[in-house]
C-alpha positions as CSV (number, residue, x, y, z in Angstrom):
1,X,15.1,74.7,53.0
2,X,13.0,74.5,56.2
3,X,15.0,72.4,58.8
4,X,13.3,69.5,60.3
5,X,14.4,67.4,63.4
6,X,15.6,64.2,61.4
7,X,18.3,66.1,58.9
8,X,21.7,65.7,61.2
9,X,20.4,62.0,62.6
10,X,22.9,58.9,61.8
11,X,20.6,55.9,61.3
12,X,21.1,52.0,62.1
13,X,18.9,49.3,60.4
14,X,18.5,46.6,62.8
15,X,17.3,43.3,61.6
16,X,16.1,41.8,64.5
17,X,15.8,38.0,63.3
18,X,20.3,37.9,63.5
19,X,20.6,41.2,65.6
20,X,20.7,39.0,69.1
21,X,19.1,36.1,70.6
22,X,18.0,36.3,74.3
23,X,16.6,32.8,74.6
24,X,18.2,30.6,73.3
25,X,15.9,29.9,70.6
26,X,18.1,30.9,67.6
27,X,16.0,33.7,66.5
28,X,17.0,37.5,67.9
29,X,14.4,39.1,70.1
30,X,13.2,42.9,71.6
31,X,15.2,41.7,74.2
32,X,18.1,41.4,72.4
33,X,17.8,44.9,70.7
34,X,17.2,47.1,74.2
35,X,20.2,45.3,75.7
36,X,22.1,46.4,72.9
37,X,20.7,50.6,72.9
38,X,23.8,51.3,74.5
39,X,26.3,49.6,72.5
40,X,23.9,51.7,69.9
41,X,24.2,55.3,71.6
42,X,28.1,54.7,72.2
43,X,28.4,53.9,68.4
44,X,26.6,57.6,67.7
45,X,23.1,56.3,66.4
46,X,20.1,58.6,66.5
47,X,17.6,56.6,65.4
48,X,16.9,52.8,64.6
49,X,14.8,51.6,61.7
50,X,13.6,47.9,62.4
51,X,12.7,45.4,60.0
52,X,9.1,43.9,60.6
53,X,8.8,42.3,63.5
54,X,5.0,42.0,63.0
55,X,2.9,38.7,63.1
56,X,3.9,36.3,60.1
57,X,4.3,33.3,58.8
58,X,8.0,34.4,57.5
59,X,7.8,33.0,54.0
60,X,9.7,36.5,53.5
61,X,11.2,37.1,56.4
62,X,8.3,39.2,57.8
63,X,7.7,41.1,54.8
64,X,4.3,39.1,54.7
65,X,2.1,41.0,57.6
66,X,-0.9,38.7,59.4
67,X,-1.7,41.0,61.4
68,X,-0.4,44.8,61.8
69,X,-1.7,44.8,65.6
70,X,0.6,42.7,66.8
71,X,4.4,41.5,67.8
72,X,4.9,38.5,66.5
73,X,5.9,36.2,69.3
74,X,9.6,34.7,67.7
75,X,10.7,38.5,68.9
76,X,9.2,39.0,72.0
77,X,5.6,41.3,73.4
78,X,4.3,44.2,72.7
79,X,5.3,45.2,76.3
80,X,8.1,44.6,75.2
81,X,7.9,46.9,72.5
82,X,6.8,49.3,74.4
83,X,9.6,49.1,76.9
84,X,12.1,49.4,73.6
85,X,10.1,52.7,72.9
86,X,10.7,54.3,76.6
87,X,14.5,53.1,76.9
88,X,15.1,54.3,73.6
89,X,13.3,57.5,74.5
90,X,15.6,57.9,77.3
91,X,18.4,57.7,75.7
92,X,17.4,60.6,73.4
93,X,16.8,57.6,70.5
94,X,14.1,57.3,67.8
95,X,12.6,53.9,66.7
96,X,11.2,53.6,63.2
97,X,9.4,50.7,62.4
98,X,8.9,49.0,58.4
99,X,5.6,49.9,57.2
100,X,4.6,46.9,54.4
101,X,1.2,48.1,53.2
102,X,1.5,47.2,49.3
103,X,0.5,43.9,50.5
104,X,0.0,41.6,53.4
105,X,-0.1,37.8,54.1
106,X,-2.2,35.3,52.7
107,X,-2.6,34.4,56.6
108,X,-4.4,37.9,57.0
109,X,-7.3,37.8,58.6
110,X,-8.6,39.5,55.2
111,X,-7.5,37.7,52.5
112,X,-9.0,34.4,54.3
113,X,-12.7,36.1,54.8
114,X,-11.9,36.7,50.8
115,X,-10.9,33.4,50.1
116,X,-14.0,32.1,52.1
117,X,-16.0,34.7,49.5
118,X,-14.8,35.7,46.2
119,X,-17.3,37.6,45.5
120,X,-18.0,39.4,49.0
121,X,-17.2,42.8,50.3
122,X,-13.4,41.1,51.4
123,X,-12.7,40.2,47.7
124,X,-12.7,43.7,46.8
125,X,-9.6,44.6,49.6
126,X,-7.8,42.5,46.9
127,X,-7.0,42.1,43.2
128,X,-9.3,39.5,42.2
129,X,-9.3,39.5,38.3
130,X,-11.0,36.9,35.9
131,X,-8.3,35.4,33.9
132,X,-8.2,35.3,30.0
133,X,-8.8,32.0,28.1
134,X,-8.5,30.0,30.8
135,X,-5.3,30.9,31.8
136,X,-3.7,34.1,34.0
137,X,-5.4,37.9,33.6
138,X,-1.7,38.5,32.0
139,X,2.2,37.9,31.9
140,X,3.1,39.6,34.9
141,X,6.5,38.0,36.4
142,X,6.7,38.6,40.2
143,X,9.8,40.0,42.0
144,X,10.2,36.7,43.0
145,X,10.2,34.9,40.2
146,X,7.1,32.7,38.5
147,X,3.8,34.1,37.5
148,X,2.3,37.1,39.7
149,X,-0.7,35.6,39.8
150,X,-2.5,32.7,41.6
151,X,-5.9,31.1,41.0
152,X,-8.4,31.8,43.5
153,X,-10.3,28.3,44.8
154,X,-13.5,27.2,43.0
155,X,-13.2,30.3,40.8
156,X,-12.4,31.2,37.4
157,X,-10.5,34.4,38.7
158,X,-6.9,34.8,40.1
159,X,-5.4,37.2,42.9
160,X,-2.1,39.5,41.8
161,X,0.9,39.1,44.1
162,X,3.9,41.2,42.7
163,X,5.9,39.2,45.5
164,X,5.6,35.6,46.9
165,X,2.3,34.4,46.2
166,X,1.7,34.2,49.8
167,X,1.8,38.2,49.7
168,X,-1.5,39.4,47.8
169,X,-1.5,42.5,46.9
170,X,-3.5,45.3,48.9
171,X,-6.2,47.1,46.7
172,X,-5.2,50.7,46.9
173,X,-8.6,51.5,45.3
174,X,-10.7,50.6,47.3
175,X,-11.3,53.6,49.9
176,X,-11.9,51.2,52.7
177,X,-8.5,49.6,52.6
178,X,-7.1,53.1,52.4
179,X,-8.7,54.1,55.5
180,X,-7.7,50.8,57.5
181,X,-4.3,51.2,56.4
182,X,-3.7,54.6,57.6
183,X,-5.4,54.3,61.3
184,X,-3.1,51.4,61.9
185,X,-0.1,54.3,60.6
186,X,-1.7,56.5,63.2
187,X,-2.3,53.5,65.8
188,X,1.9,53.0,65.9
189,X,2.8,56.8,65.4
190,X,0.4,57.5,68.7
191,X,2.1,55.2,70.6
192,X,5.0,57.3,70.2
193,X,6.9,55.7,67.0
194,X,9.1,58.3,65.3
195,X,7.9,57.3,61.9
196,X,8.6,54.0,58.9
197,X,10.8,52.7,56.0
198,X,8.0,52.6,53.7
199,X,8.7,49.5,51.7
200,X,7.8,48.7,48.0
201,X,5.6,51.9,48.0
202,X,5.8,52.9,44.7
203,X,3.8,49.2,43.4
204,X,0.4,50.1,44.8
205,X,-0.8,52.1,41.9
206,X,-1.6,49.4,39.6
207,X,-2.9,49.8,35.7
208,X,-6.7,48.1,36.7
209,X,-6.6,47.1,32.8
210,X,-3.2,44.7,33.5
211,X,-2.3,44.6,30.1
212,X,0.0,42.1,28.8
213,X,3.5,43.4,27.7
214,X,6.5,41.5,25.4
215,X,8.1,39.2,27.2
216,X,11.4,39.9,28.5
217,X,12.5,36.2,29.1
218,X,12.0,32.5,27.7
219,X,9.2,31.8,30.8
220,X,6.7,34.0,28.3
221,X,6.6,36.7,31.5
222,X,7.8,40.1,31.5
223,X,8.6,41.6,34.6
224,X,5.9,43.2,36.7
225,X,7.9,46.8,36.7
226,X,6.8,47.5,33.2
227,X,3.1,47.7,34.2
228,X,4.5,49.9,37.7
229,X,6.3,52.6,35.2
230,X,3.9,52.4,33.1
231,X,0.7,53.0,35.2
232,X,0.0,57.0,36.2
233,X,-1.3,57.9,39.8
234,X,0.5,56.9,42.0
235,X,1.3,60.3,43.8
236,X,-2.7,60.8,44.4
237,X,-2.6,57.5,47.1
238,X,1.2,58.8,48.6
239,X,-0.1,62.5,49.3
240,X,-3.3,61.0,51.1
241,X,-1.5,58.9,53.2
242,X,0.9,61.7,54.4
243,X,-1.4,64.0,54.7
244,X,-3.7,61.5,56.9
245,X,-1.2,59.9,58.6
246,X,2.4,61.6,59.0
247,X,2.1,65.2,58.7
248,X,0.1,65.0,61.6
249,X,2.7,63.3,63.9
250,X,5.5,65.3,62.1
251,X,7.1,61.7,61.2
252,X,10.0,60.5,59.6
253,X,9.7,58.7,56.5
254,X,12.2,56.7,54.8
255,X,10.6,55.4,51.1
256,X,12.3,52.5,49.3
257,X,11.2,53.6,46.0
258,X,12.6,51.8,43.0
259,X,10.7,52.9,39.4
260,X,10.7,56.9,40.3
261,X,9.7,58.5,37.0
262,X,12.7,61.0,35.5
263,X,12.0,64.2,37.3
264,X,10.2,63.3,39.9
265,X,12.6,63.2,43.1
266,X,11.1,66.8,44.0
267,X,7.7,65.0,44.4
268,X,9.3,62.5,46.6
269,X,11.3,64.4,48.7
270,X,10.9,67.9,47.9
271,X,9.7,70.9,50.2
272,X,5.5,69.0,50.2
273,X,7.2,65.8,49.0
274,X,5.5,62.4,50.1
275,X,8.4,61.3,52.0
276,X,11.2,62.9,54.7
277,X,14.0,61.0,52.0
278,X,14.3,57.7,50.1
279,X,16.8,55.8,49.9
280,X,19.6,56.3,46.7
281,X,19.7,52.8,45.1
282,X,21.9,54.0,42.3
283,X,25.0,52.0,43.2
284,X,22.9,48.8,44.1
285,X,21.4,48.8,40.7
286,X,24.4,48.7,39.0
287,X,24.9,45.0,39.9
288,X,21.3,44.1,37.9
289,X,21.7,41.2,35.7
290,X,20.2,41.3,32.2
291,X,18.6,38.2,33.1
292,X,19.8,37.4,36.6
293,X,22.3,37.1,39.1
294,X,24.1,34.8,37.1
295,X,24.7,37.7,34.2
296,X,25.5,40.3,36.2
297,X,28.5,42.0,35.0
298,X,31.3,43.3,38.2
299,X,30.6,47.0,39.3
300,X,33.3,49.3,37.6
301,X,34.5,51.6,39.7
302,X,33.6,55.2,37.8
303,X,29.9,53.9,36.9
304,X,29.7,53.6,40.8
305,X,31.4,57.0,41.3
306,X,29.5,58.2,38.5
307,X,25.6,57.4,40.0
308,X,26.2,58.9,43.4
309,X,27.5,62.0,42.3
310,X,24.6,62.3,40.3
311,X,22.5,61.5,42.8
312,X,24.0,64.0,44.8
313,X,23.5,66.7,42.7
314,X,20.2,65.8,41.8
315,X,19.0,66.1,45.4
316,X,20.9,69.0,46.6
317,X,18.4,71.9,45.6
318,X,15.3,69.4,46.4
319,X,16.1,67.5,49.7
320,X,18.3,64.9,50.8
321,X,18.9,61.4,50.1
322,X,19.5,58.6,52.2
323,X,22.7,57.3,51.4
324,X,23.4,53.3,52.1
325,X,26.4,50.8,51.6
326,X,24.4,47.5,52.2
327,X,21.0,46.6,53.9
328,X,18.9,43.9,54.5
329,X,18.0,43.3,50.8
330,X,21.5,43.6,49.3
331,X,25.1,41.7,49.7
332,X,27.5,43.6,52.2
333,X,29.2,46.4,50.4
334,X,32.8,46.0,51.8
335,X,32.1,42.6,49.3
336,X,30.6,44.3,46.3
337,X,31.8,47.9,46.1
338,X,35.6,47.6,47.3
339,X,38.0,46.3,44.9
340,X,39.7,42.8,46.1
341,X,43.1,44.4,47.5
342,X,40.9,46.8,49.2
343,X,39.0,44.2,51.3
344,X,40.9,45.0,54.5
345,X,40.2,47.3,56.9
346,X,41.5,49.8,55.7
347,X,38.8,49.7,52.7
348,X,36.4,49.4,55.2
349,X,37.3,52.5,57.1
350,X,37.4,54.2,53.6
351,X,34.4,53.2,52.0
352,X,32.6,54.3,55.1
353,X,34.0,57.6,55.3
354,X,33.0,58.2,51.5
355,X,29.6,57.6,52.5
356,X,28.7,58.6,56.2
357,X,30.3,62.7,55.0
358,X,28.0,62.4,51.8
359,X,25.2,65.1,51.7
360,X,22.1,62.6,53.4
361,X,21.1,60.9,55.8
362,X,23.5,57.8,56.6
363,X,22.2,54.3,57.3
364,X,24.4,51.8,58.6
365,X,23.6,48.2,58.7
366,X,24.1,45.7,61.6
367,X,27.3,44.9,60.8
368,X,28.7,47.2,58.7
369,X,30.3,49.2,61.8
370,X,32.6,46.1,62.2
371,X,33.1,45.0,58.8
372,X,31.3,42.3,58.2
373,X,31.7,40.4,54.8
374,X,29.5,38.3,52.7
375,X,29.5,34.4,53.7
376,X,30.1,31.8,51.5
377,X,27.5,28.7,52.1
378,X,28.3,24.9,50.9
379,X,24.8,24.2,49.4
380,X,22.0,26.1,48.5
381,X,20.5,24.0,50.8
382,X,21.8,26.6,53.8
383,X,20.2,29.4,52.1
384,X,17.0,30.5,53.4
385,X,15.5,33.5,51.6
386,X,13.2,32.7,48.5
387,X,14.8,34.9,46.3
388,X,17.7,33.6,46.6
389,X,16.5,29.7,45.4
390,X,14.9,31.2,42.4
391,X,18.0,32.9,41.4
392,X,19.7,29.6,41.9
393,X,17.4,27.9,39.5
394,X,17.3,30.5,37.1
395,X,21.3,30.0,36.7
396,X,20.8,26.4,36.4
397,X,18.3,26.8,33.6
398,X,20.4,29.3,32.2
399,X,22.9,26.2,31.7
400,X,24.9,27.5,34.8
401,X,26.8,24.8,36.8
402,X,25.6,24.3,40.1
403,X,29.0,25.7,41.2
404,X,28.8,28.7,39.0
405,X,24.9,29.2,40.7
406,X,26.5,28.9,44.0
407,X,28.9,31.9,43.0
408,X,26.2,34.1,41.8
409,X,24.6,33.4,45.1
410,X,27.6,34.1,47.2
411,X,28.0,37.5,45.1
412,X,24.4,38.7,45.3
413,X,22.4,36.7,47.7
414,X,20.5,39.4,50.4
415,X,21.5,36.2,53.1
416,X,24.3,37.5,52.8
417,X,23.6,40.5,54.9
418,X,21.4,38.1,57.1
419,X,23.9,36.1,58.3
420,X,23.9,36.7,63.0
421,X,25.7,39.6,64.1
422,X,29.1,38.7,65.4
423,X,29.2,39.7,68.9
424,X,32.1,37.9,69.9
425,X,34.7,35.2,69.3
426,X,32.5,32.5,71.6
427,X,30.2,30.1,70.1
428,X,27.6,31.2,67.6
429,X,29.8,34.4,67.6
430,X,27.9,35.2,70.9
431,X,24.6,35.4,68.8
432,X,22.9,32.6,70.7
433,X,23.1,30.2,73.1
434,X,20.9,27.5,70.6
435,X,20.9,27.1,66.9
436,X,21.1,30.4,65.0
437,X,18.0,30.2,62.4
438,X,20.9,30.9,59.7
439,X,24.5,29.9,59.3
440,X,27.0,32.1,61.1
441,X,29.6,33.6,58.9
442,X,32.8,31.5,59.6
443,X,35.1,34.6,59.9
444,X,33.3,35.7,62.9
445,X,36.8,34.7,64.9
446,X,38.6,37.2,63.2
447,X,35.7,40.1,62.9
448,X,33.7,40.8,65.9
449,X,32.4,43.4,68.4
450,X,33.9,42.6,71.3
451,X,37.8,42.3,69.9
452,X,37.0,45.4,68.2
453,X,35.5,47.6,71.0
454,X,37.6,49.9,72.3
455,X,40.6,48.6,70.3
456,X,42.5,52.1,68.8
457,X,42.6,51.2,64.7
458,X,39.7,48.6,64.3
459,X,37.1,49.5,61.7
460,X,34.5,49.7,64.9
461,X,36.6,52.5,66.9
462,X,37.0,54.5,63.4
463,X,33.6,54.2,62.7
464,X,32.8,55.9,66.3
465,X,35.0,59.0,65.3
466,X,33.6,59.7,62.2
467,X,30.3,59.7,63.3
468,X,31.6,61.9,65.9
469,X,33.0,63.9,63.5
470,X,29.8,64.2,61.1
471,X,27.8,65.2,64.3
472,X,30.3,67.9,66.2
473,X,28.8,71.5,67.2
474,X,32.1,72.9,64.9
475,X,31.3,70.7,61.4
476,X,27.5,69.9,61.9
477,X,26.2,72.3,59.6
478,X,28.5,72.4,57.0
479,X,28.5,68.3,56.9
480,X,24.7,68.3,57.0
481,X,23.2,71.2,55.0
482,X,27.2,72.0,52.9
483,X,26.9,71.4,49.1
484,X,28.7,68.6,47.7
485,X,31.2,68.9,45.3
486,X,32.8,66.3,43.2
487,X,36.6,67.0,42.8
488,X,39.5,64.7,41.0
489,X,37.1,63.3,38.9
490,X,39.7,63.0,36.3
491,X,42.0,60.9,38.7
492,X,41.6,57.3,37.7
493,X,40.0,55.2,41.1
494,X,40.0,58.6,43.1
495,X,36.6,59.1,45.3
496,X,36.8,63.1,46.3
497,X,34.2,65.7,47.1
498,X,34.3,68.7,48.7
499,X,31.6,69.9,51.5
500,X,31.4,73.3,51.9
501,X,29.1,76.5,52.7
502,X,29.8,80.1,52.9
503,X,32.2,80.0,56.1
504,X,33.9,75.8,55.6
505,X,35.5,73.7,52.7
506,X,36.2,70.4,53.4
507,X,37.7,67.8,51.3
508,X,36.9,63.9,51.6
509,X,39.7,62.2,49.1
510,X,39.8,58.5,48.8
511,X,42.3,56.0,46.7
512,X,40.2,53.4,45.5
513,X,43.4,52.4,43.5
514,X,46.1,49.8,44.0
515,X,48.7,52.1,43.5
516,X,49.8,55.5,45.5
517,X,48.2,58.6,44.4
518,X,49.3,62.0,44.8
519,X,46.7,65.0,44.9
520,X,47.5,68.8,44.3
521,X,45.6,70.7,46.6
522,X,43.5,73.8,45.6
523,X,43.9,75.9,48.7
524,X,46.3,75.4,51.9
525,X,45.4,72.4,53.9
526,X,44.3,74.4,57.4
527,X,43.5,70.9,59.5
528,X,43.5,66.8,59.0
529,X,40.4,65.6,60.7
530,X,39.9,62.1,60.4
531,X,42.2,59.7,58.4
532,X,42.1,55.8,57.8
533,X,46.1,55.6,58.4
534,X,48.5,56.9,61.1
535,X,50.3,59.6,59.4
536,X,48.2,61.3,56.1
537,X,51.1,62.7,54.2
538,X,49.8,66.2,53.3
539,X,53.3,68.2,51.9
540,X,53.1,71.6,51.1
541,X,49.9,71.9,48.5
542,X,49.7,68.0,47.8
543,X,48.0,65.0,49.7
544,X,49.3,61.7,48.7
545,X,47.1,58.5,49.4
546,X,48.3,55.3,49.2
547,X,46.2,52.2,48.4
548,X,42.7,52.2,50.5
549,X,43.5,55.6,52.1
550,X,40.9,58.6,52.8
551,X,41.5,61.6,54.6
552,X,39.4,64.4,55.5
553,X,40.9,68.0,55.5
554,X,39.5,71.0,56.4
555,X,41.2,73.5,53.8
């Protein structure tokens, strides 16, 4: 495998609308983020992935792009910006922006010259389709919920938005919008950006027939990823745009790529693959609905284990993965994937260790470092993310009590991971000085940066050593290019792998379980590493774990 600069980085998602507020206006701010790159750098971060912080009207939290030139001003300058770049850079740092280019705002200087002419040259950066007996071109259902399609004004055709309908879609077709596209890629990369998340990238090859399909619900839709795994193609627009844009900046690329046909992660990620990695969603999807939130059934434990071992060995002769507990689009993970008696800290520390020593790259999310849990809000009214509502309705017409709603919201809602980082104990959790744009998670007394920092046992200080551990001279290769091997998968609630090359085997063991465990070891334990409790009880050839333990032994 050739080696590239990004394989032994540790990366950190920053969502910079709750990262932290300089001015007092409720909303976090480049300010807030570069007075933070140290806090950042201590923690053992390499590089920082920021949501969009582009010009938008925020009906999805940025996702909708007015214009790709500029900051937008509720986060600061593009001085700014650039000053983030050079103090990052300084600090040895790499910043990697969100690249949103299967659509844009309706607030786009394009889609309003389109608008103004439906059937001009701007009409055609678009999907603007006549519609079929006076109704919609055909029974798409967007992400979001509702028809994926909206009438254009004064016409008989309507525009396809496979999101809000505030976000048409971009036409990928049309070489023109290709070629704008990827000079703003190389505008950002010039000015000295290490590369993007690539969101929602696999949706802009769209089947130009948009057939109809049987609908999978009583709204007479069916969801618009049958026409995206249906539809062929899609690799001809993802090779152009690397091959325009980041091969010649040697850029990191992150793709969040849902839909991936069977067999085709060595496309994605392989030696010429579009991306640098995408991200492994197996876990996440395992808590889809049939219908909704409201029917999702709980997580079991070995279907969990289950997908990332796959995943694991799926990847390991083809590239790597980029392994995730939470981001901005899911619930936290210490609230979905640990069992109830393992909500603790000691879960915490285990849950992370499970993941960061996978073979991958490691994202954490704002947050995660210290723990941070899922919020529970009074009303719906203190939600703020679209999705969210419409899952809230769709429970009510499911016949759901508004209570019952509530819970499926509280389980599943991405506000969830939105909520402000908890800086401190002092008001607002030391996010801001004003109003915080979204509620503040109540516990933020008990779980907070500054009564965890530098305090030996919190989940923040453990977090520190094992992404010490992952990156030291001694374990570096074996924890970054070492096979992964599952172990003890026929111990009930046991999470164990080994990582190991020609010279090291290590083992990662973790009790998932409420009761003690005891392990027989398959070769002399030669050194304890990192543990989640005081004194790992390694005796003879046998490890025992008690309840939301992990160790990590070099054998």
């Amino acid at each position: 495998m050739e080696r590239k600069w990004w394989h032994d980085k540790v990366a950190y998602q920053i969502y910079p609308k709750s990262f932290l507020d300089t001015n007092g206006d409720g909303i976090g701010d480049l300010r807030g983020i570069i007075s933070k790159l140290d806090y950042l750098k201590a923690l053992g971060i390499d590089m920082i992935w920021i949501s969009p912080i582009y010009k938008s009207p925020f009906v999805d939290q940025g996702y909708d792009i007015s214009d790709y030139y500029a900051i937008a001003e509720e986060f600061g300058t593009m001085e700014e910006f650039d000053e983030l770049l050079l103090e990052a850079k300084r600090r040895d740092m790499h910043i990697v922006m969100d690249l949103v280019i299967n659509h844009c705002s309706d607030k786009h200087e394009w889609f309003q010259k389109a608008l103004a002419d439906p059937e001009g040259e701007y009409a055609e950066y678009f999907y603007f389709v006549k519609g079929k007996d006076g109704k919609a071109p055909s029974n798409y259902r967007s992400y979001f919920g509702g028809s994926a399609w909206e009438s254009v004004p004064g016409t008989d055709k309507y525009y396809l938005h496979m999101f809000a309908k505030e976000q048409p879609d971009l036409n990928w077709e049309n070489p023109v919008v290709r070629e704008k596209l990827f000079e703003m890629v190389n505008w950002w990369l010039d000015k000295g950006l290490a590369g993007f998340r690539i969101d929602a990238i696999i949706n802009i090859k769209k089947d130009l027939e948009f057939k109809s399909f049987e609908p999978d619900g009583p709204d007479g839709l069916a969801m618009c990823t049958k026409m995206v795994e249906s539809v062929e193609g899609v690799d001809k627009f993802l090779a152009e745009l690397k091959r325009e844009t980041f091969e010649k900046h040697d850029a990191f690329t992150v793709g969040e790529v849902f839909n991936m046909k069977e067999g085709a992660l060595e496309t994605f990620v392989g030696k010429d693959g579009h991306f640098s990695t995408i991200f492994d969603f197996g876990p996440q999807i395992l808590s889809f609905g049939g219908h909704g939130w409201y029917d999702a059934e709980p997580i079991k434990f070995e279907d969990w284990r289950s997908v990332i071992f796959k995943a694991q060995k799926e990847a390991e002769e083809i590239g790597f993965e980029a392994n995730i507990i939470e981001n901005h689009d899911e619930p936290r993970g210490a609230s979905r994937f640990l069992p109830e008696y393992c909500q603790n800290d000691m879960g915490k520390k285990m849950i992370a260790t499970t993941s960061i020593l996978l073979r991958g790259i490691p994202f954490i999310f704002q947050g995660q470092e210290i723990g941070m849990m899922n919020c529970k809000m009074e009303s719906i009214d203190e939600y703020d993310d679209i999705n969210t509502k419409d899952q809230y309705q769709v429970a009510l017409d499911a016949g759901l009590s508004e209570e019952e709603a509530m819970h499926a919201c509280y389980k599943h809602s991405r506000d969830n991971a939105r909520t402000p980082m908890q800086w401190s104990d002092d008001v607002q959790a030391g996010f801001t000085s004003g109003t915080p744009w979204l509620k503040v998670n109540p516990n933020y007394k008990e779980i907070n940066v500054k009564d965890q920092e530098g305090r030996e046992g919190s989940v923040l200080e453990y977090y520190k050593r094992l992404i010490a551990l992952r990156k030291s001279e001694y374990y570096k290769e074996v924890f970054v290019y070492g096979s992964c091997v599952p172990v003890y998968e026929d111990k009930d609630m046991i999470f164990a792998y080994y990582r190991q090359n020609e010279t090291q085997k290590i083992l990662i063991a973790a009790n998932y379980g409420e009761e003690a465990c005891t392990l027989k070891l398959e070769s002399p334990a030669k050194k304890i590493l990192l543990s989640n409790f005081p004194e790992p009880k390694v005796q003879g050839d046998e490890v025992i774990l008690a309840s939301a333990a992990v160790v990590v032994i070099e054998l």
